[in-house]
C-alpha positions as a Python dict, from the first residue, in 0.01 Angstrom:
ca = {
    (1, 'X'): (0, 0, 0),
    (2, 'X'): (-88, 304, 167),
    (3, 'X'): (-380, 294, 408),
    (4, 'X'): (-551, 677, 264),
    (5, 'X'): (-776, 674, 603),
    (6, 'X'): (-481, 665, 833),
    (7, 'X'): (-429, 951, 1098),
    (8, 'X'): (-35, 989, 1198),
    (9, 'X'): (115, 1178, 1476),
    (10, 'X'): (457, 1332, 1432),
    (11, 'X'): (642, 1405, 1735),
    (12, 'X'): (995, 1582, 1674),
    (13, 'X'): (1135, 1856, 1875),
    (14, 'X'): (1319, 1954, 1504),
    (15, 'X'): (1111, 2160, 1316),
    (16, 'X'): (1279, 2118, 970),
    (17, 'X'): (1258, 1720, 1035),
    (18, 'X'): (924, 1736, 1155),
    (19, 'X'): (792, 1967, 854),
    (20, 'X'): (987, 1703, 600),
    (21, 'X'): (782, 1430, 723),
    (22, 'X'): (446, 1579, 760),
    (23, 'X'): (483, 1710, 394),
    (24, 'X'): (606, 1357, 248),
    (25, 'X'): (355, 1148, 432),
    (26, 'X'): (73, 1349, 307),
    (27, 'X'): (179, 1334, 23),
    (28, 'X'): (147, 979, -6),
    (29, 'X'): (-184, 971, 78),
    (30, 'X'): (-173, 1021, 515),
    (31, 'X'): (-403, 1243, 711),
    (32, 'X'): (-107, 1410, 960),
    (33, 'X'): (-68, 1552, 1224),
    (34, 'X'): (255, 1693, 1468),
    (35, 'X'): (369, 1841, 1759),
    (36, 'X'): (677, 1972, 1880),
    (37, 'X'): (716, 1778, 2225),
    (38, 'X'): (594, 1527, 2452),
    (39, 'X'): (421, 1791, 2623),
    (40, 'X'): (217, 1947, 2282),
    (41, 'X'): (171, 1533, 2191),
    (42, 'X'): (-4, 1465, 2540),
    (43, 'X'): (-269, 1777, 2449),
    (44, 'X'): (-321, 1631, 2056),
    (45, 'X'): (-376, 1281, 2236),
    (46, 'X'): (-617, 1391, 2478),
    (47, 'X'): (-854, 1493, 2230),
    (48, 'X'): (-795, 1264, 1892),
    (49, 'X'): (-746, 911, 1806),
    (50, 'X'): (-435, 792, 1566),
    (51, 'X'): (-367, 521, 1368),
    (52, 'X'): (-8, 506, 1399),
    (53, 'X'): (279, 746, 1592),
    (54, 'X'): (603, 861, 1453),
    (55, 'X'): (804, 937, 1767),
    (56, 'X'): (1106, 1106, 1837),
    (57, 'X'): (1308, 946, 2154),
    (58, 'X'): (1584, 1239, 2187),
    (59, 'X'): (1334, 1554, 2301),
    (60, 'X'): (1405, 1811, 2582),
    (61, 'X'): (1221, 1751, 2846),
    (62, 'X'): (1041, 1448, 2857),
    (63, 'X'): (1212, 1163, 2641),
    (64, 'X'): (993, 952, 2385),
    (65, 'X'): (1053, 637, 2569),
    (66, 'X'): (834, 788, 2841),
    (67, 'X'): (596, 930, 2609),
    (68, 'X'): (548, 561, 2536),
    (69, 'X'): (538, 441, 2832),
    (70, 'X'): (256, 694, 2900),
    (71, 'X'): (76, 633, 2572),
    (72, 'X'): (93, 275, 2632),
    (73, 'X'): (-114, 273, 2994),
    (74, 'X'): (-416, 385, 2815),
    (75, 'X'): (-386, 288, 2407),
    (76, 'X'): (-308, 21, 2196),
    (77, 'X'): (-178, 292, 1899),
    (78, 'X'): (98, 215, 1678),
    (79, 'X'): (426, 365, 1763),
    (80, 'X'): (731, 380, 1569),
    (81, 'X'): (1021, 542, 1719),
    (82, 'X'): (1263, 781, 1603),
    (83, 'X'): (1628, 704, 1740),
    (84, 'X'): (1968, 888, 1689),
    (85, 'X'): (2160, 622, 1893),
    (86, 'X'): (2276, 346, 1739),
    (87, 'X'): (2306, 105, 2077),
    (88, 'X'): (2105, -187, 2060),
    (89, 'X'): (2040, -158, 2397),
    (90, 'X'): (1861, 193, 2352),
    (91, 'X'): (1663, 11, 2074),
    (92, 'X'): (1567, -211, 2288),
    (93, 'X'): (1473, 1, 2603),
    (94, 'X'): (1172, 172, 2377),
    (95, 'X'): (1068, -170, 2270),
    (96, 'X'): (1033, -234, 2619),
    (97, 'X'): (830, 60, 2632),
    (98, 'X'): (596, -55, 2367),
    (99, 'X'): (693, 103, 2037),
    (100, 'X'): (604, -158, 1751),
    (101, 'X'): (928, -75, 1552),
    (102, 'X'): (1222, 139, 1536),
    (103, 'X'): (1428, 329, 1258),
    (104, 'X'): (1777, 465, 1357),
    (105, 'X'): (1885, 831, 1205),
    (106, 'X'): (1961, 957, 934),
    (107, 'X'): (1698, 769, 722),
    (108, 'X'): (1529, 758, 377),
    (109, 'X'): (1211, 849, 401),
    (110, 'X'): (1090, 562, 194),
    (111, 'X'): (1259, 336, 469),
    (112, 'X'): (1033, 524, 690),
    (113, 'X'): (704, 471, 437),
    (114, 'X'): (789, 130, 429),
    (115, 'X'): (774, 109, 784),
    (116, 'X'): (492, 272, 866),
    (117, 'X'): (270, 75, 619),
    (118, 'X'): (434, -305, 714),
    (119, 'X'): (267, -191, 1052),
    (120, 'X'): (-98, -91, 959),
    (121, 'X'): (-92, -362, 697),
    (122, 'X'): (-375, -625, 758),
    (123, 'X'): (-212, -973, 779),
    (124, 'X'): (-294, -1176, 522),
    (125, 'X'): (-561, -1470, 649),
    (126, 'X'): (-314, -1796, 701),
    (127, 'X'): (-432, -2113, 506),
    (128, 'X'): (-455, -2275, 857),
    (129, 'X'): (-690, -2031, 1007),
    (130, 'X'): (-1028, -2193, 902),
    (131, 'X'): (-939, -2494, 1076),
    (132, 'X'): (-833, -2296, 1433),
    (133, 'X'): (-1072, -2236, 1654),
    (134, 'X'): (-1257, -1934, 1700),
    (135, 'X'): (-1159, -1893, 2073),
    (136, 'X'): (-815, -2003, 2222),
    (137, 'X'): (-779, -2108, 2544),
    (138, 'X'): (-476, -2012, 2740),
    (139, 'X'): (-557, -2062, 3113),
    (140, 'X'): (-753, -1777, 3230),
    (141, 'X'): (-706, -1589, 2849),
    (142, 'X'): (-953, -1626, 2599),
    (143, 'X'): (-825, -1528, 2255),
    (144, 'X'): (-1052, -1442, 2013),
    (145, 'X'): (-865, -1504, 1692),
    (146, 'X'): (-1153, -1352, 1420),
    (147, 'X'): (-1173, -1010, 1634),
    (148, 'X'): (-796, -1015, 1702),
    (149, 'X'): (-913, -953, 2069),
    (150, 'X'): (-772, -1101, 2371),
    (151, 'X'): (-994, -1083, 2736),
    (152, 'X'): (-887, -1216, 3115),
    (153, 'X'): (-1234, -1276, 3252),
    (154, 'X'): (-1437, -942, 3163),
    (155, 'X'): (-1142, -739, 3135),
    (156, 'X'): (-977, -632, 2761),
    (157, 'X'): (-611, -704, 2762),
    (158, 'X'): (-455, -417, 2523),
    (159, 'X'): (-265, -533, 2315),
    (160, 'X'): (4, -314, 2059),
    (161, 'X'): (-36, -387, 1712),
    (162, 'X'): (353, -599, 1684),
    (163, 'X'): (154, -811, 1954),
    (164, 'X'): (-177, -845, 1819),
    (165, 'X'): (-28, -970, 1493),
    (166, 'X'): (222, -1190, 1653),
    (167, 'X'): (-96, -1363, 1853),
    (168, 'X'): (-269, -1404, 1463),
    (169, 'X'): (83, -1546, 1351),
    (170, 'X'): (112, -1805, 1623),
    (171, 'X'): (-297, -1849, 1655),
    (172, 'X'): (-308, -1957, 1230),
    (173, 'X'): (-69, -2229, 1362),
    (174, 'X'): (-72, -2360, 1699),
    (175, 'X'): (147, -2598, 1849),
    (176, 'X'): (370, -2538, 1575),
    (177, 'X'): (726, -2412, 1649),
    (178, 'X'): (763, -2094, 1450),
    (179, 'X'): (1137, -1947, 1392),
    (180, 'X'): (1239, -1595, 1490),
    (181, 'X'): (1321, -1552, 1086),
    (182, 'X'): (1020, -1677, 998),
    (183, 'X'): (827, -1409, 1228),
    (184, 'X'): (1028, -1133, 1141),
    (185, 'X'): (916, -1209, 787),
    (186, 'X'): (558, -1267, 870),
    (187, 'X'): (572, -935, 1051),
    (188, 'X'): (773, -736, 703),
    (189, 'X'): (1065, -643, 876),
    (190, 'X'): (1395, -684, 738),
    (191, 'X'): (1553, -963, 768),
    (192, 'X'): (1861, -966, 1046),
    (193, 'X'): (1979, -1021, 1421),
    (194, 'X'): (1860, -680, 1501),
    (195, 'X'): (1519, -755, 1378),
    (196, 'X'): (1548, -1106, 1557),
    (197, 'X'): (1629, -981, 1891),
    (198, 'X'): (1363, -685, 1876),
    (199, 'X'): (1113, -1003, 1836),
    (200, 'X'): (1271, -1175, 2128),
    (201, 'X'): (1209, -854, 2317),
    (202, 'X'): (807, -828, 2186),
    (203, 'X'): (778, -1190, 2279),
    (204, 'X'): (855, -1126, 2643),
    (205, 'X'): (638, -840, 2679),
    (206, 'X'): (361, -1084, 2490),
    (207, 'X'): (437, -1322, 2755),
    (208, 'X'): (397, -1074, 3023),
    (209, 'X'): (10, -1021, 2974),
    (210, 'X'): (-4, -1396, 2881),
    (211, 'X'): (166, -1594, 3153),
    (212, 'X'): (102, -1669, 3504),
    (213, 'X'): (483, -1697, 3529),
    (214, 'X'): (630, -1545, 3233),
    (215, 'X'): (973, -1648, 3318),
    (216, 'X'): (829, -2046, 3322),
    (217, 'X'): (606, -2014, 2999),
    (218, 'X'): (339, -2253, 2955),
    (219, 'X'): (183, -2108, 2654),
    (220, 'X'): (344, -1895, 2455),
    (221, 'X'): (657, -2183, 2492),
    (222, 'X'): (1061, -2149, 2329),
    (223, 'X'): (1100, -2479, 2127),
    (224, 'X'): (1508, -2532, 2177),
    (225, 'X'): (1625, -2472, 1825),
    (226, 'X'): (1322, -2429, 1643),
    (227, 'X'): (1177, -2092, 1794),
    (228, 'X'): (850, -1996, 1964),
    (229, 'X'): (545, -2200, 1975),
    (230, 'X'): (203, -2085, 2091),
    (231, 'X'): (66, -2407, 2308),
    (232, 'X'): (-291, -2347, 2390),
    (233, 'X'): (-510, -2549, 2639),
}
C-alpha cells in the first residue's frame, strides 16, 4: 500500500523519463520531487528531507553511484537506483554504495511502484519478537530492536533502510540460521539468484558497521548451508 505522506526524489538526466515518473508516482498518492543531475539533487538535499530516492546511475557528470556514496556519508534515506546496464557486477557496485534496491531499464512502472513501496513498508512485528530482548548485545553494539536503532557507545550507527530491516529480521529470531530465500522474501523482493546475491552484498556492508573483523564474523555469523545467523552476546 502506498505510504500518501512519502516525499520522493527523482534524479534523471532524461527529461521525458523523469516527467513520466513524477506524474505516475503522484498519481498514486506520492509527494515528488526531481532534479535533473547530481549536481541540482545535492541543492534539493541540502535543504529537504526524503523518504525514499529514485536514482539514475548513467548521468553526465557525476554518476549516481557517487551521488550515493555522497548521500550515504550523511543520511540513512532510501535509495533505489536506476540502471541501464545489465552486468551484475554494476548492480552490485551501487549496492556497495548503499542503494537499498535496484531496477534495470526499460521497466514497468508498476515494477517500479512495487519497489518503491516493498521498501518504505513497515515490517510486519515477527511472532518471536515479544520474547527478544529489548536491547541486543553485540560486543561494543547495542541494538535497540523496538526503535530499530543501533549505537557504538554514544555514537548512532546509520543504518540504510535494506539494513535496518535485515537487523529486525535477524533480531525477531536470534541464533537462528535464516536462508538467503527466506530473507529475500522477508525483505519483498523477487525471488532469484540476483536478489540472493544483492543480499549477500547488504550483508557484508551490515557486517562492516557490525564487526570488529568483518572478514572473521562473530555476530552476524554464515551457518554452512543454512544461511546467515545473527549470534548476539
Amino acid at each position: 500500500m502506498t505510504d500518501p505522506d512519502a516525499h520522493l526524489l527523482i534524479v534523471d538526466d532524461d527529461e521525458r523519463i523523469r516527467g513520466l515518473l513524477q506524474k505516475f508516482l503522484m498519481r498514486n498518492g506520492f509527494l515528488v520531487s526531481a532534479a535533473r543531475d547530481a549536481a541540482h539533487a545535492r541543492r534539493i538535499l541540502s535543504g529537504l528531507d526524503f523518504d525514499l530516492i529514485v536514482l539514475d546511475v548513467m548521468m553526465p557528470g557525476e554518476d549516481g553511484v557517487s551521488l550515493c556514496n555522497h548521500i550515504r556519508q550523511t543520511r540513512s534515506t532510501p535509495v533505489m537506483l536506476l540502471t541501464a546496464r545489465a552486468e551484475t557486477e554494476d548492480r552490485i557496485k551501487g549496492l556497495e554504495a548503499g542503494a537499498d534496491d535496484y531496477l534495470a531499464k526499460p521497466f514497468e512502472p508498476k515494477e517500479l511502484l512495487l519497489r518503491i513501496n516493498a521498501i518504505l513498508r513497515r515490517m510486519p512485528e515477527a511472532t518471536q519478537a515479544e520474547a527478544a530482548p529489548k536491547v541486543m548485545t553485540l560486543g561494543p553494539i547495542r541494538y535497540d530492536t523496538e526503535r530499530g536503532e543501533m549505537w557504538r557507545g554514544e555514537d548512532l550507527v546509520r543504518l540504510t533502510a535494506t539494513e535496518s530491516q535485515l537487523m529486525r529480521i535477524f533480531s525477531a529470531q536470534p541464533g537462528e540460521p535464516l536462508s538467503r530465500t527466506k530473507l529475500v522474501e522477508e525483505l519483498g523482493r523477487d525471488r532469484g539468484q540476483s536478489q540472493e546475491r544483492a543480499v549477500d552484498v547488504q550483508i557484508t556492508r551490515l557486517r562492516r558497521k557490525i564487526e570488529d573483523d568483518p572478514k572473521q564474523p562473530r555476530y552476524l555469523q554464515t551457518v554452512r548451508g543454512a544461511g546467515y545467523m545473527l549470534a548476539p552476546d
